[in-house]
BABA-885472 format. One record per residue: x, y, z of N, C-alpha, C in turn. Coordinates in steps of 0.05 Angstrom, whole numbers, padded with zeros to 5 digits, always signed. Example, Ala and Ser with C-alpha at 12.3 -4.5 7.8 and 13.67 -1.06 7.14 Angstrom:
<atoms>
+00264-00114+00156+00246-00090+00156+00264-00066+00156
+00257-00045+00142+00273-00021+00143+00258+00001+00157
</atoms>
This chain:
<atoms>
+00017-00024+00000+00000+00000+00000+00017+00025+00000
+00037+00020+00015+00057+00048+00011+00070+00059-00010
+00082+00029-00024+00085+00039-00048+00068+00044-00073
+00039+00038-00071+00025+00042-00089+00016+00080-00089
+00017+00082-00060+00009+00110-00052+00036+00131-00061
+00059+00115-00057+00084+00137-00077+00079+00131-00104
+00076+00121-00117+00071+00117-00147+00053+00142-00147
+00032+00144-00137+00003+00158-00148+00015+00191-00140
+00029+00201-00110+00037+00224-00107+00073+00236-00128
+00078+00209-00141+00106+00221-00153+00103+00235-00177
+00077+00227-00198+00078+00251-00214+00071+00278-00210
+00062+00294-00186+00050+00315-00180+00079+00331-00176
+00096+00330-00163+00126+00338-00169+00145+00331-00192
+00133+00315-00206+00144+00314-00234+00131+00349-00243
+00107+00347-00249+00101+00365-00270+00106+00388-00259
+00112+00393-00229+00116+00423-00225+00145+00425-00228
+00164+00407-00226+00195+00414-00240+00190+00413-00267
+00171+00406-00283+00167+00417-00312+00165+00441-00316
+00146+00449-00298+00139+00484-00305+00161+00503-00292
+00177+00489-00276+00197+00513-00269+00222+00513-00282
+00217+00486-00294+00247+00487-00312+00233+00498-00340
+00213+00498-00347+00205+00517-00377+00201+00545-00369
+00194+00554-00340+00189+00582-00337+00222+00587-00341
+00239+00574-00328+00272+00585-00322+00276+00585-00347
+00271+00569-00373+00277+00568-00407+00270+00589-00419
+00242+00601-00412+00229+00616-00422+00246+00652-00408
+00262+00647-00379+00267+00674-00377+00294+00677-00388
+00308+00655-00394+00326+00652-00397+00336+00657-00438
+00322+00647-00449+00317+00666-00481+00309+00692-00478
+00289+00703-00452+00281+00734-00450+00306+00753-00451
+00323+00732-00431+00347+00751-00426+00364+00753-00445
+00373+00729-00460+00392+00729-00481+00374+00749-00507
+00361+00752-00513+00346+00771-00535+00352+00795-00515
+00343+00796-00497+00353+00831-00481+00380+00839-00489
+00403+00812-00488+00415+00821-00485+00429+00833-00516
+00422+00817-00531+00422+00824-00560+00412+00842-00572
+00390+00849-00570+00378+00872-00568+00402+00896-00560
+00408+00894-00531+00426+00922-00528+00447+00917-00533
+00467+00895-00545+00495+00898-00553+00482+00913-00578
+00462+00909-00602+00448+00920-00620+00453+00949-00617
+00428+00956-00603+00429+00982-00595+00458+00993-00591
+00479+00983-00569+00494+00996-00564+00512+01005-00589
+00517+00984-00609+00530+00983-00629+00522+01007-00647
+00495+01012-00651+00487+01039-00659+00494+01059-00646
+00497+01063-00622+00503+01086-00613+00536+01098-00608
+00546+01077-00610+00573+01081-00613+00580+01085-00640
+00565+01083-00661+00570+01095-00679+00576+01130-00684
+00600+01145-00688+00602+01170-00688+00580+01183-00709
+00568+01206-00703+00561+01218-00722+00567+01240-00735
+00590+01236-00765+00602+01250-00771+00582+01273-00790
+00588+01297-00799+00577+01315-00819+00597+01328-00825
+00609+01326-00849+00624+01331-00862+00657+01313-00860
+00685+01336-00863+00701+01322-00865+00713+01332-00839
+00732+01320-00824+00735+01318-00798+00770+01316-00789
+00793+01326-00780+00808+01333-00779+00821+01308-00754
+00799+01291-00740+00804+01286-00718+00800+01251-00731
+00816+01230-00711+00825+01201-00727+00786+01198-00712
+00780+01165-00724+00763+01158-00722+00760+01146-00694
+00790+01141-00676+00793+01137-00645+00784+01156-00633
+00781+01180-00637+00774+01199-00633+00741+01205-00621
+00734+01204-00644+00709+01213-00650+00685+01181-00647
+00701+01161-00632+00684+01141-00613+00678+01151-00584
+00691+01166-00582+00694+01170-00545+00667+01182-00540
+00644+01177-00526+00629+01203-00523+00645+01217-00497
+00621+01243-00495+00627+01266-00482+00617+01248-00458
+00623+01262-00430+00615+01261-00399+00586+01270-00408
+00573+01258-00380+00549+01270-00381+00540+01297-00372
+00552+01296-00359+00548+01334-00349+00577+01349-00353
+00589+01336-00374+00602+01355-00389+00597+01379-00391
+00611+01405-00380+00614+01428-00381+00628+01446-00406
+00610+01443-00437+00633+01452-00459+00639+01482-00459
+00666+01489-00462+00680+01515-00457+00673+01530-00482
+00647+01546-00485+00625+01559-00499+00642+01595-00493
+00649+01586-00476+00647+01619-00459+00675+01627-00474
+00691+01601-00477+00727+01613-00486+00723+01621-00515
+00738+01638-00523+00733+01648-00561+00762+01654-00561
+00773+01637-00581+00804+01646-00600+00794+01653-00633
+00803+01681-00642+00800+01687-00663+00831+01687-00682
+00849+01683-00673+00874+01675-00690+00893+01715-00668
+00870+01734-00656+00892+01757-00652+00902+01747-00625
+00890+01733-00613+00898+01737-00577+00936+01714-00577
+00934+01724-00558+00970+01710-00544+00952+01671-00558
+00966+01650-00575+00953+01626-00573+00960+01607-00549
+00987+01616-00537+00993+01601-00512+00988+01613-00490
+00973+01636-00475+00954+01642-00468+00929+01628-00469
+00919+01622-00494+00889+01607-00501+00893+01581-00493
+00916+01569-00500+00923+01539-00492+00921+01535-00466
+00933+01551-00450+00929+01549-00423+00910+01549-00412
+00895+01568-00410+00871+01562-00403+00843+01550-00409
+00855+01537-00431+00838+01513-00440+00852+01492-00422
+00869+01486-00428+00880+01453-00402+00875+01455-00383
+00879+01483-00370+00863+01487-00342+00838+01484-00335
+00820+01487-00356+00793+01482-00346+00783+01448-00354
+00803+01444-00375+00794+01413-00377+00807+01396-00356
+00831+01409-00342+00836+01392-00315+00822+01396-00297
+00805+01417-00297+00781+01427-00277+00748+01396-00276
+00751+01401-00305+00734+01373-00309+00741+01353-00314
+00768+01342-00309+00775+01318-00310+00771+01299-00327
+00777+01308-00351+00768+01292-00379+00794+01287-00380
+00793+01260-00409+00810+01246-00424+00817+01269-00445
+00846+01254-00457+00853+01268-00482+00834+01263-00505
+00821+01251-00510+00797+01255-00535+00780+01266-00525
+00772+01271-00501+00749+01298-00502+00765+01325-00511
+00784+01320-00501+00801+01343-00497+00801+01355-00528
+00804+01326-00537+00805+01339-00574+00779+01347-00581
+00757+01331-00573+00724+01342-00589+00717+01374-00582
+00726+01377-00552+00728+01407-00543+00734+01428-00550
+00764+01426-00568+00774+01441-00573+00767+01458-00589
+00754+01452-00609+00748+01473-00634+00719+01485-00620
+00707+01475-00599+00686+01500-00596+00691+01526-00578
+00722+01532-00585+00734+01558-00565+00745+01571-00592
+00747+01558-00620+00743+01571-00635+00730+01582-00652
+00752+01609-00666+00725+01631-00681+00743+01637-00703
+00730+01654-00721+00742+01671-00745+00758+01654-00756
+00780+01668-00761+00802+01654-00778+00814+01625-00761
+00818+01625-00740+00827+01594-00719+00808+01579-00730
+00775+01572-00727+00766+01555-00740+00761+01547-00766
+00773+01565-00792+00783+01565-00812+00803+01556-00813
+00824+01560-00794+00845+01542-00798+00842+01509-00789
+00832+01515-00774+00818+01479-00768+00809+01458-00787
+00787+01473-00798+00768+01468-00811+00787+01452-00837
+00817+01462-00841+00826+01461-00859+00857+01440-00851
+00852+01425-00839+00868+01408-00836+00861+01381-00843
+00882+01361-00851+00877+01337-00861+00852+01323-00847
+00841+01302-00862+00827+01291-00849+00838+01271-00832
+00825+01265-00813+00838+01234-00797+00864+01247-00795
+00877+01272-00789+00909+01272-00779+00909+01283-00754
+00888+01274-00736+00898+01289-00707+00891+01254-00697
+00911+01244-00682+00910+01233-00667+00904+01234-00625
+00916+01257-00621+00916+01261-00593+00912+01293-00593
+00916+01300-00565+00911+01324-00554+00939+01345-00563
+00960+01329-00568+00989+01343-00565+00987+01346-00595
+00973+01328-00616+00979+01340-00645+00965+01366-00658
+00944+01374-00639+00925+01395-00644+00946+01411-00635
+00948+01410-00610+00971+01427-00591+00995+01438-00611
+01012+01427-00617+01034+01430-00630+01012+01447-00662
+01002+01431-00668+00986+01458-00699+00983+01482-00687
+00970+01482-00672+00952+01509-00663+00975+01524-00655
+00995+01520-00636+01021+01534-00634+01036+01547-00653
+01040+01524-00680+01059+01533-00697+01042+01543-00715
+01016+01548-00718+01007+01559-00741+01003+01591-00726
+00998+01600-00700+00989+01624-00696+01011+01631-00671
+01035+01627-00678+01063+01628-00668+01065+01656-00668
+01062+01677-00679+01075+01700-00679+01051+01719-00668
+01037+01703-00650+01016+01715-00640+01021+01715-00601
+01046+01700-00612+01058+01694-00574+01076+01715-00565
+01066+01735-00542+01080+01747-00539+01103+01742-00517
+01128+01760-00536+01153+01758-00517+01158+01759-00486
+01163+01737-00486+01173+01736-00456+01199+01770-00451
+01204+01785-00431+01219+01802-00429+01237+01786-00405
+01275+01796-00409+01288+01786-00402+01285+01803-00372
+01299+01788-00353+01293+01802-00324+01311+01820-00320
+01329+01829-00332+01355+01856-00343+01332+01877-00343
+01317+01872-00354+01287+01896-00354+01287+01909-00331
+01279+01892-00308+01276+01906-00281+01286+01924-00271
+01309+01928-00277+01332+01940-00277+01323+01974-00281
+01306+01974-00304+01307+01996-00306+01279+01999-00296
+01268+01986-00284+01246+02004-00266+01249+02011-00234
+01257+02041-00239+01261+02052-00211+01247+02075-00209
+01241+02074-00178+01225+02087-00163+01233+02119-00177
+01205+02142-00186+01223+02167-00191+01219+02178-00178
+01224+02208-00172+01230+02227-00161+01200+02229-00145
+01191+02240-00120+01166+02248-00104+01150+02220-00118
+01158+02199-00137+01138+02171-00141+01128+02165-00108
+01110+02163-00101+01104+02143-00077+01109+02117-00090
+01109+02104-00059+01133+02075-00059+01102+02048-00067
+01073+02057-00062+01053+02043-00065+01058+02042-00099
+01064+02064-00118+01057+02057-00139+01086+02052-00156
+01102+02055-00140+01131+02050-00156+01128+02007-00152
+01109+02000-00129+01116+01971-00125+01088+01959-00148
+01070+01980-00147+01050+01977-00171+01067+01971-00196
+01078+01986-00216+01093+01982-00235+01112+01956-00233
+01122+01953-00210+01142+01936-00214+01134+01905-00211
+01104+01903-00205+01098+01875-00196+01079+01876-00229
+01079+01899-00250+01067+01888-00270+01098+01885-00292
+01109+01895-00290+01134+01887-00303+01146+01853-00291
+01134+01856-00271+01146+01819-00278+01127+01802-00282
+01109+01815-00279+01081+01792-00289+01097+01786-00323
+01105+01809-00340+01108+01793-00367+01146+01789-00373
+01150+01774-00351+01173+01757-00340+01179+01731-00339
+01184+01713-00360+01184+01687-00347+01208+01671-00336
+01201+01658-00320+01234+01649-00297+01244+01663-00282
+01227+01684-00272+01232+01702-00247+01242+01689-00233
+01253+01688-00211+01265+01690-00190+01256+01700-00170
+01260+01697-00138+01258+01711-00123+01277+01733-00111
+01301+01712-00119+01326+01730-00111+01328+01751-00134
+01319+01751-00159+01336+01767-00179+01312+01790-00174
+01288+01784-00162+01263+01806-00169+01274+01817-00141
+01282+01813-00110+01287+01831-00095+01313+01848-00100
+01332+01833-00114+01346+01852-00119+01350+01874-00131
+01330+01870-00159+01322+01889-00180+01301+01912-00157
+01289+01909-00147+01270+01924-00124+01283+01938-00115
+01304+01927-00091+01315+01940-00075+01335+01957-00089
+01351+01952-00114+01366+01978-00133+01354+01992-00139
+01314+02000-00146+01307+02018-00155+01294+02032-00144
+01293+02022-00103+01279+02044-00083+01291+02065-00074
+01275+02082-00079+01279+02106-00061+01279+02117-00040
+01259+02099-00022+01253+02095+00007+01281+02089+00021
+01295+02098+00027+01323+02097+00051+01316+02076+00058
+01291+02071+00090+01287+02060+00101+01279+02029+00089
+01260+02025+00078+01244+02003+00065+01271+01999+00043
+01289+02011+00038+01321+01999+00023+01340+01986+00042
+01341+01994+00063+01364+01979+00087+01337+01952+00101
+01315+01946+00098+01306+01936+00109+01309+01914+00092
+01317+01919+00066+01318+01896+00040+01338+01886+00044
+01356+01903+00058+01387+01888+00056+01395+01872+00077
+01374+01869+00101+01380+01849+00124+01376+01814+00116
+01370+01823+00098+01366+01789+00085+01373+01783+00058
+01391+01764+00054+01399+01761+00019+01381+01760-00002
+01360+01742+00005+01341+01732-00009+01312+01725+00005
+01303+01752-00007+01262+01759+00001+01247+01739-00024
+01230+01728-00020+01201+01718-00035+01177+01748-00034
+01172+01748-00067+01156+01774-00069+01137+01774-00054
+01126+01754-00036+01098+01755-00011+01112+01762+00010
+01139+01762+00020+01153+01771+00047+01159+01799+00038
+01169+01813+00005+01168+01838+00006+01140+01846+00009
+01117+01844-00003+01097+01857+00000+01088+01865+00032
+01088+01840+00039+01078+01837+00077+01095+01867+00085
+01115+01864+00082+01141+01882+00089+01137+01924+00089
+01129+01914+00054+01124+01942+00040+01094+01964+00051
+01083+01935+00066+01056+01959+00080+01054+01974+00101
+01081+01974+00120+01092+01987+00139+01100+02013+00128
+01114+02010+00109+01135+02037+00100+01114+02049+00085
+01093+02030+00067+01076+02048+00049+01054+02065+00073
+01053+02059+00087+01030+02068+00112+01045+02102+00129
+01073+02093+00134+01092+02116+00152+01097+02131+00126
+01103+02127+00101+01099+02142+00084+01081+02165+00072
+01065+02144+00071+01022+02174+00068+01032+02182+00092
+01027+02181+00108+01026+02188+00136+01043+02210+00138
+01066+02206+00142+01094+02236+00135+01087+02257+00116
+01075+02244+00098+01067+02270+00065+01038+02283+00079
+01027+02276+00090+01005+02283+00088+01004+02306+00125
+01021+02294+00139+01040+02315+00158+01053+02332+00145
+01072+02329+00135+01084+02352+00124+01074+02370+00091
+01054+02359+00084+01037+02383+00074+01013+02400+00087
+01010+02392+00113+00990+02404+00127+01014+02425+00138
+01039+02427+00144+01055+02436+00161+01060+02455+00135
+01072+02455+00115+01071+02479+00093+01055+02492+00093
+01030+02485+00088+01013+02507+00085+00999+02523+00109
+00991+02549+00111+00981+02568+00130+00958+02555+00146
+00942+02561+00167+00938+02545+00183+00906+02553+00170
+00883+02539+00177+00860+02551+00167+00846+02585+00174
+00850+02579+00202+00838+02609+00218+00859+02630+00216
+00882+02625+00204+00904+02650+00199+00888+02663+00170
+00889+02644+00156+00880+02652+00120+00857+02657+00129
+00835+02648+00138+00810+02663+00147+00809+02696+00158
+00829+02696+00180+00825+02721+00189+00844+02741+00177
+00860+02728+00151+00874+02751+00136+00847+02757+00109
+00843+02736+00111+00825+02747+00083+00798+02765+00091
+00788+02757+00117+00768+02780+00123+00786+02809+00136
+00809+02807+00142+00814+02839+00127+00831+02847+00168
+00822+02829+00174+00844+02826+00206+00875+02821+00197
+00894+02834+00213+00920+02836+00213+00927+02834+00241
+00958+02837+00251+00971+02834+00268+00972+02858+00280
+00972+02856+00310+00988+02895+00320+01008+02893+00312
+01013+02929+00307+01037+02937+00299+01047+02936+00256
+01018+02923+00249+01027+02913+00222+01006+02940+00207
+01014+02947+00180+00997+02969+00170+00978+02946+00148
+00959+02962+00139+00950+02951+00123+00953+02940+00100
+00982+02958+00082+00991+02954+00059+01006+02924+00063
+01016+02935+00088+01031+02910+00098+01026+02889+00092
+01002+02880+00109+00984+02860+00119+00979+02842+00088
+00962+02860+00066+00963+02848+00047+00982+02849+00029
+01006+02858+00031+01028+02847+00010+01043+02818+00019
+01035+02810+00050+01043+02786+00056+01023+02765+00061
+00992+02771+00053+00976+02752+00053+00979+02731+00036
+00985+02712+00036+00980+02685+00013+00955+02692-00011
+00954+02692-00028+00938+02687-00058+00935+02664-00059
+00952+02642-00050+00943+02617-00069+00921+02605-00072
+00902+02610-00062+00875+02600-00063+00861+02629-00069
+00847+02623-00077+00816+02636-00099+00798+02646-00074
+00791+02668-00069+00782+02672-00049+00744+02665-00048
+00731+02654-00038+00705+02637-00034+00690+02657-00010
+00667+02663-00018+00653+02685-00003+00641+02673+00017
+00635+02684+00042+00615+02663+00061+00587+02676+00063
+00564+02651+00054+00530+02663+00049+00522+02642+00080
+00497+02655+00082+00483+02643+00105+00468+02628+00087
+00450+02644+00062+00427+02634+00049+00432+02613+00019
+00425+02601+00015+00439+02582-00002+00410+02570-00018
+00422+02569-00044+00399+02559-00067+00399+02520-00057
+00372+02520-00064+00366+02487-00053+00369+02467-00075
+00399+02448-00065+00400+02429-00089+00376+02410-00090
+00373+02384-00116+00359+02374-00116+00377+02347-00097
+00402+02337-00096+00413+02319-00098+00434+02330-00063
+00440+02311-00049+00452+02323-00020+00481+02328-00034
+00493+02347-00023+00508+02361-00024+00542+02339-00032
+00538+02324-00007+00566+02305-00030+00565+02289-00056
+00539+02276-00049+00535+02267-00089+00536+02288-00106
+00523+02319-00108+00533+02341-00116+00562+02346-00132
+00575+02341-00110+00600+02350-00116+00619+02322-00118
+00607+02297-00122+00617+02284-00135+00611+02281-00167
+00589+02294-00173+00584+02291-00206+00601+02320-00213
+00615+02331-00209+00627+02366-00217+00658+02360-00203
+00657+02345-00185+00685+02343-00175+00709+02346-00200
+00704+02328-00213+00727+02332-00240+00729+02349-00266
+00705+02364-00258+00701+02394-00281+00725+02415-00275
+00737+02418-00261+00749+02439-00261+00735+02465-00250
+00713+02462-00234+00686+02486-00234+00695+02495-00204
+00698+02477-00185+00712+02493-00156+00737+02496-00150
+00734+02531-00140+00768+02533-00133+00775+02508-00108
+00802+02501-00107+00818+02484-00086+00803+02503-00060
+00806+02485-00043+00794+02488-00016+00818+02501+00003
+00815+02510+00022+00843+02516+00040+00852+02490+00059
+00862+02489+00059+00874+02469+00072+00864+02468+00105
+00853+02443+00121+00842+02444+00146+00865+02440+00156
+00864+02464+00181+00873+02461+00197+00887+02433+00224
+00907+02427+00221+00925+02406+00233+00913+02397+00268
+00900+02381+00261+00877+02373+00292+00889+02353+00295
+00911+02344+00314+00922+02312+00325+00901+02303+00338
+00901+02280+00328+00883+02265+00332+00848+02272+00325
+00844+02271+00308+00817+02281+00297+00814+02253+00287
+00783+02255+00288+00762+02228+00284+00764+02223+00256
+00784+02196+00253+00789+02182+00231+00764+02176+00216
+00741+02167+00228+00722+02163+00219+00702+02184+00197
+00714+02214+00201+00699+02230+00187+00714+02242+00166
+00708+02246+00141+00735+02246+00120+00718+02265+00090
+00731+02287+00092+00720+02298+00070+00729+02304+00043
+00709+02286+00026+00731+02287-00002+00737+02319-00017
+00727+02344-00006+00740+02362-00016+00761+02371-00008
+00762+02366+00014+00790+02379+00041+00807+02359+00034
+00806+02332+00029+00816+02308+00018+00835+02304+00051
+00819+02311+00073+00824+02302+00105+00806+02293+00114
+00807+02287+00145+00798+02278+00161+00786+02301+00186
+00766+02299+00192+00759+02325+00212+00721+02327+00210
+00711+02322+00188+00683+02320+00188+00678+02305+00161
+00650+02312+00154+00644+02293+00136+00638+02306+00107
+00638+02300+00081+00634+02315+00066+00606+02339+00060
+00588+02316+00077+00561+02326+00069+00552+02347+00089
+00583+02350+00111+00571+02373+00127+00598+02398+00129
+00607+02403+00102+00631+02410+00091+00620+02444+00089
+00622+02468+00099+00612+02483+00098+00627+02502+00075
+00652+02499+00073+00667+02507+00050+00669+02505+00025
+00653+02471+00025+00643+02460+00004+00613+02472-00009
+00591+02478+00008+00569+02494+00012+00579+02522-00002
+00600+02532+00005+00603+02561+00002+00607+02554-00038
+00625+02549-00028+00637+02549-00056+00616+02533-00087
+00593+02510-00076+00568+02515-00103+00559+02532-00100
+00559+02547-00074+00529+02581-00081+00549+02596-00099
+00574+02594-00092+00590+02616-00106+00588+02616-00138
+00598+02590-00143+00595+02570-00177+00568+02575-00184
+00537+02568-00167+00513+02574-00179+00506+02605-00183
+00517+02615-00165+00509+02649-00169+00526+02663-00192
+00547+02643-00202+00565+02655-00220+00555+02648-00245
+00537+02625-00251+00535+02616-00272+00548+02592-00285
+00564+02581-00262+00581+02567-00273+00570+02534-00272
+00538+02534-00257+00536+02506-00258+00506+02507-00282
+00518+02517-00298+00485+02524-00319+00481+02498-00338
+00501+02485-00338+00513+02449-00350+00489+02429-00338
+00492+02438-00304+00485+02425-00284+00457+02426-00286
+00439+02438-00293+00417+02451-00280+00396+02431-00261
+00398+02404-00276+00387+02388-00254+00393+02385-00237
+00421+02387-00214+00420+02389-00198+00410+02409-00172
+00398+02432-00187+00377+02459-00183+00352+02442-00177
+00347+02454-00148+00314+02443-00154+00301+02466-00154
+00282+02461-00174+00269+02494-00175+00253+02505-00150
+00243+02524-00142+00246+02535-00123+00205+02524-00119
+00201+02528-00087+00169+02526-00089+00146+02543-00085
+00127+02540-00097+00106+02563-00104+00099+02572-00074
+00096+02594-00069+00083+02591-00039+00062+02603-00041
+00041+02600-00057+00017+02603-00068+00005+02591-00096
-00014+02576-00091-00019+02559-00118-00035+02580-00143
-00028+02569-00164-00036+02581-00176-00020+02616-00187
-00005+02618-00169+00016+02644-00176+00033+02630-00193
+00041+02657-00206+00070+02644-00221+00098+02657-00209
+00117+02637-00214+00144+02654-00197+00149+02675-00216
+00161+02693-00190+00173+02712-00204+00194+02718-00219
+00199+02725-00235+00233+02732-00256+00240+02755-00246
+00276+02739-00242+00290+02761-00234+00297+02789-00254
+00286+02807-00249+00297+02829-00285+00321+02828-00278
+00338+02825-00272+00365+02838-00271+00377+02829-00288
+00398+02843-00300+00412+02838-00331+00422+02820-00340
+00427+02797-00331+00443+02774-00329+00423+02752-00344
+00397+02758-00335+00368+02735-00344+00364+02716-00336
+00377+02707-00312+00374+02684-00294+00357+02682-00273
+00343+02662-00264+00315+02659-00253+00326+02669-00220
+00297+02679-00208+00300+02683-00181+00311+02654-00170
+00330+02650-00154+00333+02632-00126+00313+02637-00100
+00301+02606-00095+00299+02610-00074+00314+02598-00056
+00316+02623-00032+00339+02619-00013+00321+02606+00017
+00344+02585+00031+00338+02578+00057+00355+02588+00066
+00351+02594+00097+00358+02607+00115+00378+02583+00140
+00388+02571+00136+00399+02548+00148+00412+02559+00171
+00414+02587+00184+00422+02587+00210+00453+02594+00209
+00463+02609+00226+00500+02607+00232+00507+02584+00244
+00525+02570+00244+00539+02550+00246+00562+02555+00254
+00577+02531+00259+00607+02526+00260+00618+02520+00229
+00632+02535+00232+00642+02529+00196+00671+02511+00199
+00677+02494+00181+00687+02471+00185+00722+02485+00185
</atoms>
């Protein structure tokens, strides 16, 4: 009985290892057609797609691009710029993106323009193999577009000149070696230190054989700092003090001095500037004002402020070109547009005039008759002050 009862249960596990060995048959052709299918496909897509005739080998032009390939759209060579200049900063940004030498080649021609991709355009077919054979063309065909390196004997003759401040003598001399190649550290401090003028910041060069141009610079902001600093002392110290020139020009002298006196030794050098209480109303505050006219030539030089040790760094007026208050509350500066508008001299300007306001509607302002034909001002009354 037992074995009649395995006989009867052994085909029911037959037929289900039938169906799993035809399902495993059946996924197993699925896959091999998948996979044929995409060696298919792939084979198409590795196909290059050429249009036209092509300068670059057919190893080449299998590679595709990265996928978020970044193409250098932005770079443009027209055959005028430096070409090893251009080269450079093409390898730099393709080492930026970390491409192979055959991107490097598909890349290349979309940084060019004008005559460079005319010259491209015009090279053998299939004769660029690598990155270095483009390299070496593009060099030797727009070769005389490379400019000369200058020998470092040059430096030599850049020295500090006469009243040069030492900020812009080190200006010049850090662009003269920019078009230097194989500088040195030792040959650029030496060339430096032969062409300063600074005493000090010259013996400070000489405590050491050999400076690196980042230990001169660190160095040079000490002496450039005690330098402004001294000039800007000793031109306050030349010139007359403010309240002296004030009280010679309103017509005060010394005891014991006559009048002829008084003014055959008053200073002229400044343009004498009238003082108003009442003043025409700009449209624009008073230092934007006189930063749109600043470089006309339209106001006399200012007198020089008076030497205040220690005065508030913080307040700094670009006409006094010191430190002591602020421009916009510059009262000399004030004097001197009423002076320029009442002269006629800001008639260029006029928008910065705001016209004056009705103080009754419906009136019309009045015109000045006076011979000149220029409109009434109206004047504000802004009060006596401290004048700066």
């Amino acid at each position: 009985m037992e074995a009649e009862s395995t006989r009867e249960e052994s085909p029911i596990p037959r037929r289900r290892n039938d169906t799993i060995i035809y399902s495993r048959g059946r996924l197993t052709r699925r896959a091999a057609r998948g996979r044929e299918d995409g060696e298919r496909r792939s084979e198409r897509t590795r196909q290059p797609v050429i249009m036209g005739v092509t300068p670059f080998h057919r190893s080449i032009l299998e590679v595709r691009l990265p996928k978020h390939f970044d193409k250098p759209t932005d770079m443009r060579y027209d055959g005028t710029q430096d070409p090893l200049e251009h080269l450079t900063a093409f390898e730099a940004r393709m080492n930026l993106e970390g491409v192979g030498d055959e991107v490097r080649c598909r890349a290349f021609p979309v940084t060019l323009a004008g005559p460079a991709i005319r010259w491209f355009n015009g090279l053998p077919q299939g004769s660029i193999y690598s990155f270095s054979d483009i390299s070496r063309a593009f060099l030797a065909q727009f070769t005389t577009r490379i400019a000369k390196a200058k020998h470092p004997i040059n430096l030599l003759g850049v020295t500090q000149r006469q009243g040069e401040p030492t900020r812009r003598y080190l200006d010049r001399f850090n662009d003269e070696c920019l078009e230097i190649d194989g500088l040195t550290d030792s040959v650029a401090s030496l060339c430096l230190t032969n062409g300063l003028l600074n005493e000090n910041f010259q013996k400070h060069l000489t405590t050491k054989s050999v400076w690196t141009m980042y230990e001169i610079q660190t160095v040079a902001k000490e002496y450039i700092n005690d330098e402004e600093v001294s000039r800007v002392v000793a031109a306050n110290k030349r010139q007359p003090s403010y309240n002296q020139t004030r009280q010679q020009g309103n017509g005060e002298r010394p005891k014991g001095q006559t009048r002829e006196e008084a003014l055959s030794k008053a200073p002229r050098t400044f343009p004498r500037v009238e003082k108003f209480t009442n003043y025409t109303p700009l449209a624009l505050p008073v230092a934007e004002v006189y930063q749109q006219i600043a470089e006309k030539g339209i106001l006399p030089k200012p007198r020089p402020l008076k030497d205040r040790t220690g005065g508030n760094k913080n307040l700094y007026c670009d006409y006094h070109k010191g430190y002591g208050h602020l421009t916009q509350d510059c009262f000399d500066l004030k004097d001197a547009l009423e002076q320029a508008i009442r002269e006629g001299k800001l008639a260029a300007f006029f928008h910065l005039i705001r016209e004056p306001r009705r103080r009754y509607r419906g009136s019309r302002p009045r015109r000045d008759k006076r011979g000149d034909g220029q409109k009434s001002r109206a004047e504000v009354t802004i009060g006596a002050q401290k004048r700066c």
